[in-house]
C-alpha positions as CSV (number, residue, x, y, z in Angstrom):
1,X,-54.9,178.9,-32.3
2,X,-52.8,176.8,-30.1
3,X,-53.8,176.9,-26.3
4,X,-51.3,178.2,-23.5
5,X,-50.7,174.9,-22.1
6,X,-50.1,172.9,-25.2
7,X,-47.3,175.3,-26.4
8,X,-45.9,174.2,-22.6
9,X,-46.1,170.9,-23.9
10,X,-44.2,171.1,-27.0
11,X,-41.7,173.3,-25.9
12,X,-41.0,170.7,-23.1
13,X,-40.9,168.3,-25.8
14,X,-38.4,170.3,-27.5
15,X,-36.1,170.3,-24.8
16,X,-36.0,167.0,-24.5
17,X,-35.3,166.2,-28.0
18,X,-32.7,168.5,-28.0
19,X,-30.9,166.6,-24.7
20,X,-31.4,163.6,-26.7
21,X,-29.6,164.8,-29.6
22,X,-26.8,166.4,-27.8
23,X,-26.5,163.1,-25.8
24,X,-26.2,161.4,-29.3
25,X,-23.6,164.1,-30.5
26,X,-21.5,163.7,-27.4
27,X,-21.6,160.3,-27.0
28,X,-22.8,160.5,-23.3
29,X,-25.6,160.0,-21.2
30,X,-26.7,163.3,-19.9
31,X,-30.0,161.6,-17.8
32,X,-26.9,159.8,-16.2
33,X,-25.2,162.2,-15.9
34,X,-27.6,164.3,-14.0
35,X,-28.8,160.9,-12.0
36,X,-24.5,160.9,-10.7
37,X,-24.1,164.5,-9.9
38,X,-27.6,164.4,-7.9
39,X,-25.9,161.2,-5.9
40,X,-22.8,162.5,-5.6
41,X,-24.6,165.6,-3.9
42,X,-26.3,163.2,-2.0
43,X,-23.1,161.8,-0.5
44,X,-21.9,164.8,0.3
45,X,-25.1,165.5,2.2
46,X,-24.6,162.2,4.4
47,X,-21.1,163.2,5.1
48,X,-21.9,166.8,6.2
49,X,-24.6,165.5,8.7
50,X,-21.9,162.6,9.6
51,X,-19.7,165.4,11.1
52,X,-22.3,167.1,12.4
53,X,-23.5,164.0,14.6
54,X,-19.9,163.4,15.5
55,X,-19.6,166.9,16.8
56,X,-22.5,166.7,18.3
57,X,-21.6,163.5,19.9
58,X,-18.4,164.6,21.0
59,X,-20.3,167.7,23.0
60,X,-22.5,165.9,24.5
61,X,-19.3,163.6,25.8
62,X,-18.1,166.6,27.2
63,X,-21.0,167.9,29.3
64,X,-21.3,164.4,30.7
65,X,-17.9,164.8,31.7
66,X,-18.3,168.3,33.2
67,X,-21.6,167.2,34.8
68,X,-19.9,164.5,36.7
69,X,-17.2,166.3,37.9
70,X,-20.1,169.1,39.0
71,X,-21.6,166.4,40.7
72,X,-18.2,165.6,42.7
73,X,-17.8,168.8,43.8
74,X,-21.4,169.2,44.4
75,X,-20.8,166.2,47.1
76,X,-17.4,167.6,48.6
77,X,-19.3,170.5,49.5
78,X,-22.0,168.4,50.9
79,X,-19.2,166.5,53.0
80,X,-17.6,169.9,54.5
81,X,-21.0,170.8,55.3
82,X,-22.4,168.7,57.2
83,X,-20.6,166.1,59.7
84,X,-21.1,166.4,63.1
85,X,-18.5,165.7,66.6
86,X,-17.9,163.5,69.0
87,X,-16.1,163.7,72.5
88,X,-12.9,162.0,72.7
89,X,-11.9,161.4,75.9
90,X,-8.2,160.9,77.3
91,X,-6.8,162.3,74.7
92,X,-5.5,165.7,72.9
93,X,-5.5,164.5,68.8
94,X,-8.3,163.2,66.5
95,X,-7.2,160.4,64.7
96,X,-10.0,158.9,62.7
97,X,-10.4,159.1,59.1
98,X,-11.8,162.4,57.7
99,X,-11.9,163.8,60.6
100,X,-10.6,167.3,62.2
101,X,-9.6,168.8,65.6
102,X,-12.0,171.6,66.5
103,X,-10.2,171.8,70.4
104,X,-8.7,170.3,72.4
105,X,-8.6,171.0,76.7
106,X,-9.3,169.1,80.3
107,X,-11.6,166.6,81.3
108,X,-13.9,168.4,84.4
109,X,-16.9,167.6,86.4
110,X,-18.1,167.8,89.7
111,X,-16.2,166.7,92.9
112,X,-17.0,163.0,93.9
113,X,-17.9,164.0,97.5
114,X,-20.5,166.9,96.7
115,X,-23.8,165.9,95.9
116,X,-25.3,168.2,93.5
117,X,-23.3,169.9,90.4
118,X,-23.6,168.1,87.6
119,X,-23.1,164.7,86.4
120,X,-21.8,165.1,83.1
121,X,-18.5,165.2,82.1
122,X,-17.0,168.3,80.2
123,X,-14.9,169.0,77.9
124,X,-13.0,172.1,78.8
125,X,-11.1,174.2,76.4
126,X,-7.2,174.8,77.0
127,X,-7.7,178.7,77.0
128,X,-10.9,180.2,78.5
129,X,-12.0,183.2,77.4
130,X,-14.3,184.6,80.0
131,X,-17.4,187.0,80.2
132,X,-18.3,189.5,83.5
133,X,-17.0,188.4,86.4
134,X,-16.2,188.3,90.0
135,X,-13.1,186.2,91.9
136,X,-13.9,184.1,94.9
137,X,-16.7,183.4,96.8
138,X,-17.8,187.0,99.2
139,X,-21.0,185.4,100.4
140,X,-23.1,182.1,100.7
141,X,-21.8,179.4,98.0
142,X,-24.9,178.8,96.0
143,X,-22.9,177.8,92.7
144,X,-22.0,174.8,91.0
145,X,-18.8,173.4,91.2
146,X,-16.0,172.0,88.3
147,X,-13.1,170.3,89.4
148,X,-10.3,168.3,86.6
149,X,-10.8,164.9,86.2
150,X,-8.4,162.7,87.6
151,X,-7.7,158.8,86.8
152,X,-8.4,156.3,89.6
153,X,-7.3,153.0,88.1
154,X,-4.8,150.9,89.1
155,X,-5.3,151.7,92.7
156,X,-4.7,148.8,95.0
157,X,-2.9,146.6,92.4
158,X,-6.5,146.6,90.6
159,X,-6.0,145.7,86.7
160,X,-4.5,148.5,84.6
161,X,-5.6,147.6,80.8
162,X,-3.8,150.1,79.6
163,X,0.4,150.0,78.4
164,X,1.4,152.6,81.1
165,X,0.5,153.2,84.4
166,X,-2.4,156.1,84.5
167,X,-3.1,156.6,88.5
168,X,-3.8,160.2,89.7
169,X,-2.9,161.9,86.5
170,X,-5.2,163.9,85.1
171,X,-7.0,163.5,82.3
172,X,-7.5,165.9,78.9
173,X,-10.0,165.5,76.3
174,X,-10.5,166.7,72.4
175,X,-13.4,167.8,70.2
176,X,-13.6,166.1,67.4
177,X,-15.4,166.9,64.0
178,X,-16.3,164.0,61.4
179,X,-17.6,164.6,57.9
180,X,-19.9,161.5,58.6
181,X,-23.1,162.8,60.1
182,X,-24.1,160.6,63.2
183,X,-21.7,159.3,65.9
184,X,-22.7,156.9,68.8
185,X,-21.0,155.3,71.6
186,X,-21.4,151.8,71.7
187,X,-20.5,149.9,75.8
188,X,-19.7,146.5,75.3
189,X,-17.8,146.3,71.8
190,X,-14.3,147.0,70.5
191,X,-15.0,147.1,66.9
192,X,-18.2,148.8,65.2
193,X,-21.2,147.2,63.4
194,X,-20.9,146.7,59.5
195,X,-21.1,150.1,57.9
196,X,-20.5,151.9,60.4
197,X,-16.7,153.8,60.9
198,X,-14.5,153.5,64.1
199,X,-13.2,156.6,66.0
200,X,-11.4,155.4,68.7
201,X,-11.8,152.6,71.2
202,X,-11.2,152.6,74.6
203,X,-12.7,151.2,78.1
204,X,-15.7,152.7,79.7
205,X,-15.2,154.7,82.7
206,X,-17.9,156.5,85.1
207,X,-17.5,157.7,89.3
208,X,-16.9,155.3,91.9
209,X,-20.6,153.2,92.5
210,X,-20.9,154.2,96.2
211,X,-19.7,157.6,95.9
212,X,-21.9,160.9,96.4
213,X,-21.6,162.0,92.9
214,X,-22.9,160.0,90.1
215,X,-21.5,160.5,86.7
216,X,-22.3,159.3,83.3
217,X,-21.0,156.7,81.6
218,X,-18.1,157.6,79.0
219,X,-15.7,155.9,76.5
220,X,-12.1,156.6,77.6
221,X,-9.7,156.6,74.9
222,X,-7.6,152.6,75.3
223,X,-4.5,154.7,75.0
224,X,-4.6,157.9,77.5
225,X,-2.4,160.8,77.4
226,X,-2.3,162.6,80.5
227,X,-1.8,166.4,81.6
228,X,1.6,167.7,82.2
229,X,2.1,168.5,85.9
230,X,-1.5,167.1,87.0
231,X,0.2,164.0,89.3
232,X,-0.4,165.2,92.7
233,X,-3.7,162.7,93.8
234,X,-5.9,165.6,94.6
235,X,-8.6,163.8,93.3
236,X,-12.1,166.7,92.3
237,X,-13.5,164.8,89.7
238,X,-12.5,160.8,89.4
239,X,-12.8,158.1,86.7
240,X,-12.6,154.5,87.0
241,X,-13.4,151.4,84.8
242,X,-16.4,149.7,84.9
243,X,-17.4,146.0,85.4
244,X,-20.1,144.3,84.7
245,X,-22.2,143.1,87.2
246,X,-24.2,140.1,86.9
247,X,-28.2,139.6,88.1
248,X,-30.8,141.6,86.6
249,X,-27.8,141.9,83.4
250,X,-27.7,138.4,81.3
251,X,-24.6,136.7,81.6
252,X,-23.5,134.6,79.7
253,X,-22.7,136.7,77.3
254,X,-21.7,138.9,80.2
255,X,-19.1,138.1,82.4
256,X,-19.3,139.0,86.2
257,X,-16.0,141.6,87.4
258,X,-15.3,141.9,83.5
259,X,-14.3,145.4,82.7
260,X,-16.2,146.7,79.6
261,X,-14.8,147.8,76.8
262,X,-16.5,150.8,74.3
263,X,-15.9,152.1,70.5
264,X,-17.4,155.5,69.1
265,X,-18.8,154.8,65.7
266,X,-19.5,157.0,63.1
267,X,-21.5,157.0,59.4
């Protein structure tokens, strides 16, 4: 009695004597046969998984793209959102590159006979709005003072650097916003240092050196605008250039009497 596996055997045989025979009959090869279709199935494989890298390929393309553009507005936002301002003095517009007006008003400080007040300058708005309040003084005068600022160069034939006269007008000033986060005034330059952005340029102005009042030292813009009906010489608070005095400040590469010049960088 034949055993289970043999009678696999032979009827595998069988088979395989019957492909050969048929192959005879026909005149073809059917192991080639078979061998072609299984390549041809093959190819088709390849190409299916071709597309599918392409596709994938072309995706991945495309999210690179939208990331980048993500990242662009990503830093656009970054740029409206931070920045910081700068005081630009003498004048009513902000012309530096990517940058905005936030206000624009008067130039005030204290009067440059009083000795207390204080010794910056300000920036005043062109329309107050005020808080509570009471008009004029109806007892002692224990406040601090703010007067306009008024331009005192070119008295007595001095040198006027600038391309219009500018004495006793009074003087505005603007608020200015950059998107570049630090701003400095730099005395003694009319350009800024490399990688750094210019603002405006000017000439540095501060009080009188003997009067009561000190002030700090500011950049005045190098082309002033003034304020409309504000020629009358009442003086308040003054500006005028300042030279460089030599001694105890190195010169050369000062120069003694020279009037310094400023910039306001930004980056």
């Amino acid at each position: 009695m034949l055993r289970y596996g043999k009678i696999n055997t032979i009827m595998l045989s069988t088979k395989l004597l019957l492909l050969f025979v048929t192959s005879a009959c026909l005149g073809t090869n059917i192991f080639e046969d078979v061998g072609q279709a299984n390549l041809e199935a093959v190819r088709i494989r390849l190409e299916e998984e071709k597309a599918k890298r392409l596709l994938l390929q072309n995706d991945v393309e495309v999210l690179m793209i939208q990331v980048e553009e993500l990242k662009r507005k990503c830093g656009q936002k970054d740029n409206t959102a931070s920045g910081t301002t700068y005081v630009r003095w003498g004048r009513t517009d902000c012309s530096g590159n990517g940058t905005e007006l936030v206000y624009k008003g008067y130039m005030a400080g204290s009067e440059y006979t009083q000795t207390g007040s204080g010794t910056n300058h300000l920036c005043l708005p062109e329309y107050p709005t005020w808080a509570k309040y009471k008009d004029g003084n109806s007892g002692p005068d224990y406040r601090g003072h703010v007067y306009g600022a008024e331009y005192e160069i070119g008295l007595h034939d001095e040198y006027i650097p600038f391309s219009s006269p500018v004495l006793d007008n009074n003087a505005p000033c603007a608020i200015c916003r950059t998107i570049r986060s630090t701003s400095i005034m730099i005395p003694g330059r009319t350009n800024c240092y490399p990688g750094w952005t210019a603002e405006y340029s000017g000439y540095l102005v501060s009080s009188y050196y003997s009067q009561a009042a000190p002030s700090e030292y500011v950049c005045l813009d190098g082309d002033p605008e003034f304020i409309a009906g504000g020629g009358g010489n009442q003086n308040g608070h003054v500006l005028y250039l300042v030279d460089v005095i030599c001694g105890t400040l190195l010169c050369p590469p000062y120069v003694n009497g020279r009037e310094l010049a400023c910039v306001v960088c930004s980056k």
